[in-house]
ZATOR-738510 format. One line per 2 residues: their letters; for each residue x negated, y, z of C-alpha. Coordinates in nm, 2 decimals, decimal comma, m for minus. Layout:
N
a = X Y Z  ...
# end
This chain:
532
xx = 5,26 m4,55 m4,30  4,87 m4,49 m4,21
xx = 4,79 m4,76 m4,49  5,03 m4,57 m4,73
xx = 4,91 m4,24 m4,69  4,52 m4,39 m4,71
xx = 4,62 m4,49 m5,06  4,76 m4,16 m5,14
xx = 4,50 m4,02 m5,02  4,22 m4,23 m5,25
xx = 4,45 m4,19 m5,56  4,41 m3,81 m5,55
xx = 4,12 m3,65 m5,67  3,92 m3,49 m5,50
xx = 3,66 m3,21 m5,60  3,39 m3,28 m5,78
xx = 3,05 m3,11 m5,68  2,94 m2,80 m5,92
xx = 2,55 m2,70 m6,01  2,50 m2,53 m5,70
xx = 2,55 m2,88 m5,50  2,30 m3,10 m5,73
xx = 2,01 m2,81 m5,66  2,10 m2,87 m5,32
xx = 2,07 m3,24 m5,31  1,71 m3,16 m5,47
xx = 1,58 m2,96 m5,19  1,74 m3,25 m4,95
xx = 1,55 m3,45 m5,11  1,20 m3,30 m4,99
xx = 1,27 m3,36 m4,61  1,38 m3,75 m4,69
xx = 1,06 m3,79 m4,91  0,82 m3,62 m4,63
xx = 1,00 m3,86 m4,38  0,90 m4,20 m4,50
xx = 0,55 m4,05 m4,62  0,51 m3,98 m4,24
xx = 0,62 m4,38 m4,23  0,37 m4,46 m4,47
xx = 0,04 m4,31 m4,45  0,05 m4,41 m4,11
xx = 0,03 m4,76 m4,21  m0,28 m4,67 m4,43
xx = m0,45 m4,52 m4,14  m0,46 m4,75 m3,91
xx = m0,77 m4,94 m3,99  m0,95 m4,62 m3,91
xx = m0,74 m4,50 m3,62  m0,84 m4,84 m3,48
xx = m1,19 m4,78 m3,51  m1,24 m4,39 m3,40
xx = m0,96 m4,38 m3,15  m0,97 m4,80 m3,04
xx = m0,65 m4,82 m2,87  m0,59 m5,11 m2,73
xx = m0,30 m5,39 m2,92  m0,01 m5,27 m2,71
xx = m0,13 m4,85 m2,76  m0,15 m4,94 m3,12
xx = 0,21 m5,07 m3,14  0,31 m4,75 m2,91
xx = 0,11 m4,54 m3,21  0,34 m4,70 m3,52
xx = 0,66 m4,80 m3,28  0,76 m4,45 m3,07
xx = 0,83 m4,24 m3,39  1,08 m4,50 m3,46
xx = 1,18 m4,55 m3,11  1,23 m4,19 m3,06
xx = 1,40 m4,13 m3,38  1,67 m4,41 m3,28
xx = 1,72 m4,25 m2,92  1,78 m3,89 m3,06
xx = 1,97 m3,90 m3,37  2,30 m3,93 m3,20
xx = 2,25 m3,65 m3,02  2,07 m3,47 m3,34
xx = 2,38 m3,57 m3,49  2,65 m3,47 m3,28
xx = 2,44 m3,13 m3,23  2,44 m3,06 m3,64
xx = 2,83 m3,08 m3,59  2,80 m2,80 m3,38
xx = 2,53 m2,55 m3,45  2,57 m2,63 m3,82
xx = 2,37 m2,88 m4,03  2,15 m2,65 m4,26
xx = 2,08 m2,49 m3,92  1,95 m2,80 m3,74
xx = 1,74 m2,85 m4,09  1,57 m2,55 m4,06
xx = 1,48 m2,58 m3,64  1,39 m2,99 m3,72
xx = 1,17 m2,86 m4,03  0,96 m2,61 m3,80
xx = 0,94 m2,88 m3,54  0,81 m3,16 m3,73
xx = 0,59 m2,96 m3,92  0,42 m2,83 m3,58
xx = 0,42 m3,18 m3,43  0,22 m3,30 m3,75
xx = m0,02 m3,06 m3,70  m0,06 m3,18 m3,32
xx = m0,09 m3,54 m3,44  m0,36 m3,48 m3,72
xx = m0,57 m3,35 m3,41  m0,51 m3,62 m3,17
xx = m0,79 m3,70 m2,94  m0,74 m4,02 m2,80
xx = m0,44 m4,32 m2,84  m0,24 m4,18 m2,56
xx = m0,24 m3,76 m2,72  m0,17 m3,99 m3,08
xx = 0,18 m4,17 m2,90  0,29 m3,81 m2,75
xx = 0,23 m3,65 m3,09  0,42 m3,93 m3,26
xx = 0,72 m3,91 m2,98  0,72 m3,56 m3,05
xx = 0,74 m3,58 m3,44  0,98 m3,87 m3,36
xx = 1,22 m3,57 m3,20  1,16 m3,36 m3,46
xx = 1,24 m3,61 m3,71  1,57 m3,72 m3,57
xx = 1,69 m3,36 m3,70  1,60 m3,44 m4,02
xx = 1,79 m3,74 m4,19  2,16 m3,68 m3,99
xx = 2,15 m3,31 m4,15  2,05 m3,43 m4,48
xx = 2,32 m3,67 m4,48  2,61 m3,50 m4,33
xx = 2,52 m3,23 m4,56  2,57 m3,47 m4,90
xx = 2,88 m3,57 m4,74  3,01 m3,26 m4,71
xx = 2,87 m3,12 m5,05  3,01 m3,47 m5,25
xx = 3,36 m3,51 m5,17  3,43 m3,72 m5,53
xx = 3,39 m4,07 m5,39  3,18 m4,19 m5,67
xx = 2,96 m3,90 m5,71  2,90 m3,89 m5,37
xx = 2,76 m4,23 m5,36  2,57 m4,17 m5,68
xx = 2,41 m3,87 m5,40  2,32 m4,12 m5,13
xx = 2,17 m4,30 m5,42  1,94 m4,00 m5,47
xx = 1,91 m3,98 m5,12  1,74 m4,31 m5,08
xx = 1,54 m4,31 m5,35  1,40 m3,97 m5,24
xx = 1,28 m4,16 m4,97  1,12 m4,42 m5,15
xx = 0,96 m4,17 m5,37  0,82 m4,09 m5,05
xx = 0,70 m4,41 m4,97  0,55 m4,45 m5,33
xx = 0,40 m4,09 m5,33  0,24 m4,14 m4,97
xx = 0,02 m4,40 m4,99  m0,15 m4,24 m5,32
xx = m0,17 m3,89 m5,16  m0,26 m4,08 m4,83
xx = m0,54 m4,29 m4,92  m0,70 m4,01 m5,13
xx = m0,73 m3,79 m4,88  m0,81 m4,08 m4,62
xx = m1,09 m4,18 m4,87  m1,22 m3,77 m4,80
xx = m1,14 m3,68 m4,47  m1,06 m3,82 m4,13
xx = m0,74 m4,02 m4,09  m0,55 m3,70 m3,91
xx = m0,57 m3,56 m4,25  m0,27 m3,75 m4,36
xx = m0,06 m3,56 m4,08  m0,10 m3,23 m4,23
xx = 0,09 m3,36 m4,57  0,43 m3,29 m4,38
xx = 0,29 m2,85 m4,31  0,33 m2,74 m4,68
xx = 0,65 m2,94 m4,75  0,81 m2,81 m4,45
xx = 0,73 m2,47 m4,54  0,88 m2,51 m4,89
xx = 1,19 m2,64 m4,73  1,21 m2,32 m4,49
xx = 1,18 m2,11 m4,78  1,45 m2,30 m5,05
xx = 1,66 m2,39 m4,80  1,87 m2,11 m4,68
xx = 1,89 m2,01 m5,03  2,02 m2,32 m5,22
xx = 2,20 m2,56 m4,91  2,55 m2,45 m4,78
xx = 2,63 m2,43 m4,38  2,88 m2,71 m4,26
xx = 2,99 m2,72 m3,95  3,30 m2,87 m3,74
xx = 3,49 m2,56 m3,60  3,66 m2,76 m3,37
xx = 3,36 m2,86 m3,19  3,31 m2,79 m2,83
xx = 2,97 m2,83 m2,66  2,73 m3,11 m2,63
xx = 2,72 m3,33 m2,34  2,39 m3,35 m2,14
xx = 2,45 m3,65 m2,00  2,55 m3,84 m2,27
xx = 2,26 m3,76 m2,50  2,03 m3,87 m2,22
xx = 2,24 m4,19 m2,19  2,18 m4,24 m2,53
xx = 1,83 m4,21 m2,54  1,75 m4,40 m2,22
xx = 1,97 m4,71 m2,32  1,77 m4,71 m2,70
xx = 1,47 m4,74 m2,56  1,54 m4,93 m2,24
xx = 1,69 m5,20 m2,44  1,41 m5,15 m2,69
xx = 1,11 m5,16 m2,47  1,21 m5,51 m2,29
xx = 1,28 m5,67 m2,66  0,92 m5,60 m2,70
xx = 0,80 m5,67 m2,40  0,92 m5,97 m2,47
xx = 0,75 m6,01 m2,77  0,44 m5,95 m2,60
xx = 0,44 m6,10 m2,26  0,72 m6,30 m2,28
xx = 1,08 m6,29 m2,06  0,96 m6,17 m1,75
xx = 1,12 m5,97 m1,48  0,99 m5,64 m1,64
xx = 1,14 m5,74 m1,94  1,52 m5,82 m1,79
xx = 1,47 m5,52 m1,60  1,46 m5,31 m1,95
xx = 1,71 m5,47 m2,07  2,01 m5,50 m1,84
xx = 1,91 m5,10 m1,76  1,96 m5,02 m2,14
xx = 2,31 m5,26 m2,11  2,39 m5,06 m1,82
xx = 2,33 m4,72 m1,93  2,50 m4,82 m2,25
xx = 2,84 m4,95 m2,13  2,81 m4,55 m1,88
xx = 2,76 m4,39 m2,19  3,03 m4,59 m2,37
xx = 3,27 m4,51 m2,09  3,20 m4,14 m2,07
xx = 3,28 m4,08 m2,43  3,61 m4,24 m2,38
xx = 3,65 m3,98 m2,09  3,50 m3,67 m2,26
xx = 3,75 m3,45 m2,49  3,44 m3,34 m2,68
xx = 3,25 m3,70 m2,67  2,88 m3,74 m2,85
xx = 3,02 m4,00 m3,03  3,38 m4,05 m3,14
xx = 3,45 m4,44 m3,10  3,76 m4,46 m3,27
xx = 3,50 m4,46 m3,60  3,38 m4,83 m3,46
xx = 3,80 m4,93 m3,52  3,73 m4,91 m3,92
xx = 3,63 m5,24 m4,03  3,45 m5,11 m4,29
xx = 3,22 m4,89 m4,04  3,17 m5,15 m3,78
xx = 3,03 m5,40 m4,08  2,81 m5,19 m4,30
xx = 2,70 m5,06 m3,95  2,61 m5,44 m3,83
xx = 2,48 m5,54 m4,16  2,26 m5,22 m4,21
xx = 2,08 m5,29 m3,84  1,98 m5,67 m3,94
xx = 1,88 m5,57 m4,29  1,67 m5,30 m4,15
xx = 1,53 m5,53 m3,87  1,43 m5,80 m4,13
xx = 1,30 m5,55 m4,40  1,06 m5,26 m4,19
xx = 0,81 m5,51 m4,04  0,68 m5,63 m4,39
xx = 0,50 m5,33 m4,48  0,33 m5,31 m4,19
xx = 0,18 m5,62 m4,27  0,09 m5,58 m4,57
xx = m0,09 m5,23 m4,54  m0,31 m5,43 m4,31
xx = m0,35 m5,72 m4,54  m0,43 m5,52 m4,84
xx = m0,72 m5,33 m4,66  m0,85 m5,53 m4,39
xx = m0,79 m5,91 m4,52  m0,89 m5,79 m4,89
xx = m1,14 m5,52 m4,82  m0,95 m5,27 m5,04
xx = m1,00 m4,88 m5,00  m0,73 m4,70 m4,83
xx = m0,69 m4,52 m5,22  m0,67 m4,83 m5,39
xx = m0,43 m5,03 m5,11  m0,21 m4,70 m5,18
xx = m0,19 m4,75 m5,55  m0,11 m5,15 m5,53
xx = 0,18 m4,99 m5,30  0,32 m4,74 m5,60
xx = 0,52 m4,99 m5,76  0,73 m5,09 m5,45
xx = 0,80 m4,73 m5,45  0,90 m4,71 m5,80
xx = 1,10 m5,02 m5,79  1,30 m4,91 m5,49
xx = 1,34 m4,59 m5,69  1,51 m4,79 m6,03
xx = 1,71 m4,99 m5,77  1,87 m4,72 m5,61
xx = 1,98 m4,54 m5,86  2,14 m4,84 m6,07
xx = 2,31 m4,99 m5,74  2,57 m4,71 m5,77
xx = 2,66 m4,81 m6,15  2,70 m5,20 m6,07
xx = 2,89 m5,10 m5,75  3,20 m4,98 m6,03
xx = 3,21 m5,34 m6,18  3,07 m5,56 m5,87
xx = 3,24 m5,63 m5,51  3,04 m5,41 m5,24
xx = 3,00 m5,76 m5,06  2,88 m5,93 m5,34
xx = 2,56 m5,71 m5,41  2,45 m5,67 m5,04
xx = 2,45 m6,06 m4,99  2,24 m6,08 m5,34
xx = 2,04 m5,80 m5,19  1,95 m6,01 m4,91
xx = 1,87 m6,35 m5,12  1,66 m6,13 m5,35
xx = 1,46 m6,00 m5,00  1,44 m6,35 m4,92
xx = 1,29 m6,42 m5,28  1,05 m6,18 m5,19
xx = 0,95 m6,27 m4,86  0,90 m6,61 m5,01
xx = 0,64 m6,49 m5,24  0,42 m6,37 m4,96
xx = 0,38 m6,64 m4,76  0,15 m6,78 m5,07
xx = m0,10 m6,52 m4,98  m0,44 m6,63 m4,89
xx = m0,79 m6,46 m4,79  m0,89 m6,44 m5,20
xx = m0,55 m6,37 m5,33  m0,48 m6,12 m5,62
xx = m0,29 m5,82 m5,48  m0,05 m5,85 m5,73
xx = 0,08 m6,19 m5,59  0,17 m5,96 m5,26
xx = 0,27 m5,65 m5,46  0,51 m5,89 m5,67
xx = 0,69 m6,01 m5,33  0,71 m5,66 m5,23
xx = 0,85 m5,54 m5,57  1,11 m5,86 m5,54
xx = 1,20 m5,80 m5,20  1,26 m5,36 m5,29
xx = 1,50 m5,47 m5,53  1,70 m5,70 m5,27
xx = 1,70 m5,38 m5,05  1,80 m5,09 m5,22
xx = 2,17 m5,23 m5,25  2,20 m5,30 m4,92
xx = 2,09 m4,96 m4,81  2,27 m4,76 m5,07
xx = 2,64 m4,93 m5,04  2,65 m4,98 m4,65
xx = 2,51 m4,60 m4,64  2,79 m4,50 m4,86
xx = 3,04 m4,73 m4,65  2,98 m4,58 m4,31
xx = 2,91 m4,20 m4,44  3,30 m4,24 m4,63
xx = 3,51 m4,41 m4,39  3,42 m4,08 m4,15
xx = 3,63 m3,79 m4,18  3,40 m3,46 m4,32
xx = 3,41 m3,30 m3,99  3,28 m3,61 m3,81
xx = 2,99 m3,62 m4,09  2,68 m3,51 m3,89
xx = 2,80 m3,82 m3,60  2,85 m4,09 m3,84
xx = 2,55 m4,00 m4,03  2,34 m4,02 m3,70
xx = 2,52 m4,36 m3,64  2,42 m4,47 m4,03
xx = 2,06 m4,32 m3,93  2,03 m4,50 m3,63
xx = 2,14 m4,80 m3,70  1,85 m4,78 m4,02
xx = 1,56 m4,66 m3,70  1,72 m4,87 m3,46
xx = 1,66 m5,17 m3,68  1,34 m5,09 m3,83
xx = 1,20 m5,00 m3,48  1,33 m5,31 m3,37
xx = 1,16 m5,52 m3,67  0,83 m5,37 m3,63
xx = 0,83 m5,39 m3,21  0,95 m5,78 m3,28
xx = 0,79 m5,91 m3,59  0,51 m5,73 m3,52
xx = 0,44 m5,85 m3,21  0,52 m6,18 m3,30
xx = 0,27 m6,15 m3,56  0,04 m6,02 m3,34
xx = 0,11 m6,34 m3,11  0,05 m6,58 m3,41
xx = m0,28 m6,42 m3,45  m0,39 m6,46 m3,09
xx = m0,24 m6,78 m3,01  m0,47 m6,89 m3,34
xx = m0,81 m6,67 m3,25  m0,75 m6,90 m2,91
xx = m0,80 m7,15 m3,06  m1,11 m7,07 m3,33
xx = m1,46 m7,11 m3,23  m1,68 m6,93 m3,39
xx = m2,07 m7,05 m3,30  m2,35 m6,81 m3,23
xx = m2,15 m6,53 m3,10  m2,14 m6,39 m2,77
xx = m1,81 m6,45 m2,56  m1,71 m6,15 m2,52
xx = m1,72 m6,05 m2,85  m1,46 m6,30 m2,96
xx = m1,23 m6,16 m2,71  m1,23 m5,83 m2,85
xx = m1,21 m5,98 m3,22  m0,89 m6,18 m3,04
xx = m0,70 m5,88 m2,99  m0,61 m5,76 m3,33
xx = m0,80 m5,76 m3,67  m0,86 m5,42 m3,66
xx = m1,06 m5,51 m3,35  m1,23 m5,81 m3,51
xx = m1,34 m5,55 m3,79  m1,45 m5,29 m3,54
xx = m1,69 m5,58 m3,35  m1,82 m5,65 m3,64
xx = m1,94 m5,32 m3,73  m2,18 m5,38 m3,46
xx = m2,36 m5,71 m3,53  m2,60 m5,85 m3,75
xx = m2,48 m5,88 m4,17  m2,44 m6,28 m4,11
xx = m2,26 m6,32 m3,77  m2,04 m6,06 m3,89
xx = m1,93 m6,21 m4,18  m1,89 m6,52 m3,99
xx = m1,64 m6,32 m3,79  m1,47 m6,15 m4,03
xx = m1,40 m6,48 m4,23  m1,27 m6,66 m3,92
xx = m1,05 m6,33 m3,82  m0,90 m6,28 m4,19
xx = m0,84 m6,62 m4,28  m0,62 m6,63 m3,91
xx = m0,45 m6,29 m4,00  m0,36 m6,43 m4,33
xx = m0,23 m6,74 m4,16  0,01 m6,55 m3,92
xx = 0,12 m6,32 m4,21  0,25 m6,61 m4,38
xx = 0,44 m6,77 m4,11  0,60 m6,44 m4,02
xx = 0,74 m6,39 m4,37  0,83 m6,73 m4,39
xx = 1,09 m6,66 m4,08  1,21 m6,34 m4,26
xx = 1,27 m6,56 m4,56  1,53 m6,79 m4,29
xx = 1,63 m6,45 m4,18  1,75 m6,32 m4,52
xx = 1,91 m6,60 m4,58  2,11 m6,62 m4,31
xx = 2,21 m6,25 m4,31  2,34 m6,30 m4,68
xx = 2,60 m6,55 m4,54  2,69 m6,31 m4,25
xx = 2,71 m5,96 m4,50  2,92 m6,16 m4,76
xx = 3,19 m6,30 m4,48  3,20 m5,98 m4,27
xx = 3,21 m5,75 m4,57  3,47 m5,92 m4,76
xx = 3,69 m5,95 m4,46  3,65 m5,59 m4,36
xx = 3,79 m5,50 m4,72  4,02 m5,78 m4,67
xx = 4,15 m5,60 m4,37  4,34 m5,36 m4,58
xx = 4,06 m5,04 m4,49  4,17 m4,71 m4,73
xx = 3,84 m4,60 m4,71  3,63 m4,89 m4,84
xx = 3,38 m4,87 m5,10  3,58 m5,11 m5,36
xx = 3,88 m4,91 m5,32  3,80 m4,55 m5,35
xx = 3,58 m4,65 m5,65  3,89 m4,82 m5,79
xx = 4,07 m4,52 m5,73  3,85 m4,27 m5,84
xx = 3,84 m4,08 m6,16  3,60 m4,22 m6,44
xx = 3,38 m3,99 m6,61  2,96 m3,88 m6,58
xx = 2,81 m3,78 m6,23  2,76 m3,39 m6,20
# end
């Protein structure tokens, strides 16, 4: 009967979404685009971070790695708390908080002031995205419209991604490297200002009050579990790391148990029951793990491997942006005519095309050969994030939006957090384990051991010797980064491939399962016609 009235329920109509509700999803735009700007001109900066602040390899992975950590450990709660409060309501606080955590970032003054701001605008940001996103859910209740609005939704944040390295490395190229910080104040206050006016208040009125102890479960078990993966990465398995890591598995299965008690729980597990949920859900955290490290990479490449200005590195970044943009908004119109399963398993041999082009990079390349690679691997990812998005947002009931949006969020933070702390640290292993082995005559000792760390270090010694043993240094140093760049895409080019295989199987069989609320479905039985 459940299956019948699912059907029913898919073949009738639903409302579609008026003027008021596309001027809304324009203002929720602004807080997605500030969000991976904040991602972004990070990345830019941290050739000059390294060199004012000169944190050491493991502070400098804190610096780019706790705003994601952070963000994965609080959006559940965030989440959950949206539910309650109200969404536009959590919107407004998060905007006020970010914005004054940006401004305590831009004036950091040391690494360890830079990883508090960050964990702070980490907090702050966890507001953000599971309002945003509960809020389309609520505001789109026409099944292809509203995934036509999560396709707005992502490219809004690859808008920001193509916007902030331009903005980002002009001002870097003017002011100190804080400076990029303060982009997030203005846009903040604009949202303050439009959004009252323009966004409607959702909230579950059923809702009864958050649970302490689960959100501190939740947060502890992220980044328990978190921390010992990239310990691990950097150390190797020691006790510390198994420590980490059975406590985050412990504190997990608690917090697991406790919603199963609770008659208001933080998260509702029956959602993980919908095979549609549980696979976008699992496909979205390995796409996201393989995807988030590469950029990373290639920021660094661009300005430290070849000697670009942060400006210019930003403008060779624009038509990643741009191409995530297209893809985004044209994944909604093949996902009428094309299987759901179908285009995320392309998605992922296209990121694996992608991948592929990079590891050809060497120490003279073009940066088009990297920017092509990036370009290739955008258009892989914008189906997968747009459709499994759309999967897990609509197999949640509307007043269960704000929780499976913080689910669909953290499984995108989760991921990338996970992809930086992993493949960047196994990058940053690659280039140690190959600076071990490099001698470089006519420099002093201890010299090559601070060039060993990172190349940001290896450029910051140099700034300190003579014109010809630096370049001597530099050479050796970029020609190893280059090296390990290349070998770490060429694992995310194996990864790809194998998460293809694994997104086709588990996709097609979760539709296959006879879920009302898949993607093929409600497409199938919604009404044709133009978006709007």
């Amino acid at each position: 009967m459940s299956e019948i009235a699912n059907l029913q329920s898919a073949a009738t109509p639903a409302p579609r979404a008026s003027r008021r509700e596309w001027i809304g999803l324009a203002v929720l735009a602004l807080p997605c685009m500030l969000y991976s700007m904040d991602l972004t001109v990070l990345n830019l900066a941290v050739p000059q971070l390294t060199e004012e602040l000169k944190p050491s390899a493991a502070q400098l992975l804190w610096i780019i790695d706790i705003y994601g950590f952070m963000v994965a450990g609080s959006l559940i709660t965030m989440g959950t708390l949206g539910d309650r409060i109200g969404r536009r309501r959590l919107l407004m606080i998060g905007s006020i908080a970010f914005g004054l955590a940006s401004i305590f970032a831009a004036f950091a003054w040391n690494a360890e002031t830079l990883i508090l701001a960050r964990a702070v605008l980490g907090v702050a940001a966890a507001t953000l995205a599971p309002s945003t996103l509960s809020l389309i859910r609520n505001m789109f209740l026409d099944d292809r419209q509203r995934t036509f609005a999560i396709g707005v939704w992502l490219a809004s944040f690859s808008a920001g991604g193509a916007i902030g390295p331009v903005v980002g490395g002009l001002m870097l190229s003017q002011f100190w490297w804080g400076s990029v910080f303060l982009l997030a104040v203005p846009v903040m206050a604009l949202i303050l200002v439009l959004g009252p006016i323009l966004l409607p208040e959702f909230r579950d009125p059923e809702a009864g009050r958050i649970d302490l102890v689960s959100a501190a479960q939740s947060l502890i078990s992220v980044l328990s579990a978190i921390y010992g993966v990239k310990h691990i990465a950097e150390a190797g398995l020691d006790t510390t790391a198994i420590f980490f890591i059975l406590l985050g598995i412990a504190v997990a299965i608690l917090f697991a148990r406790r919603q199963l008690r609770l008659a208001d729980p933080l998260i509702d597990l029956r959602l993980f029951k919908t095979p549609t949920f549980s696979a976008a859900l699992g496909v979205n955290i390995l796409g996201m793990f393989v995807g988030f490290g590469a950029f990373l990479f290639v920021a660094q490449y661009l300005q430290l491997v070849l000697g670009l200005s942060p400006f210019v590195a930003g403008l060779w970044s624009v038509p990643t942006g741009v191409a995530m943009i297209v893809a985004s908004m044209g994944v909604p119109v093949l996902a009428t005519r094309v299987a759901a399963s179908n285009l995320i398993a392309s998605g992922f041999v296209l990121a694996a095309v992608g991948f592929a082009i990079c590891t050809q990079v060497g120490t003279s390349s073009s940066p088009l050969l990297v920017t092509t690679g990036l370009v290739v691997l955008c258009l892989g990812f914008a189906s997968i994030g747009t459709l499994t998005t759309d999967m897990i947002v609509g197999s949640a009931p509307p007043e269960r939006a704000g929780a499976a949006s913080a689910i669909s969020e953290t499984s995108f933070e989760f991921g990338g957090a996970l992809g930086i702390a992993v493949l960047g640290s196994l990058l940053t292993s690659a280039y140690r384990g190959r600076m071990d082995g490099l001698v470089v005559t006519g420099l002093p000792e201890e010299t090559i051991a601070a060039a060993r760390q990172t190349l940001g270090g290896a450029v910051a010694v140099a700034a300190d010797l003579p014109s010809a043993e630096a370049e001597r240094l530099l050479t050796a140093a970029r020609d190893v980064f280059t090296q390990s760049f290349a070998f770490t895409a060429s694992i995310c080019v194996f990864l790809s491939l194998a998460t293809a295989l694994m997104a086709f199987l588990l996709l097609r069989k979760a539709s296959d399962d006879g879920d009302g609320k898949a993607t093929a479905l409600v497409h199938e039985a919604a009404p044709s016609g133009n978006v709007g």
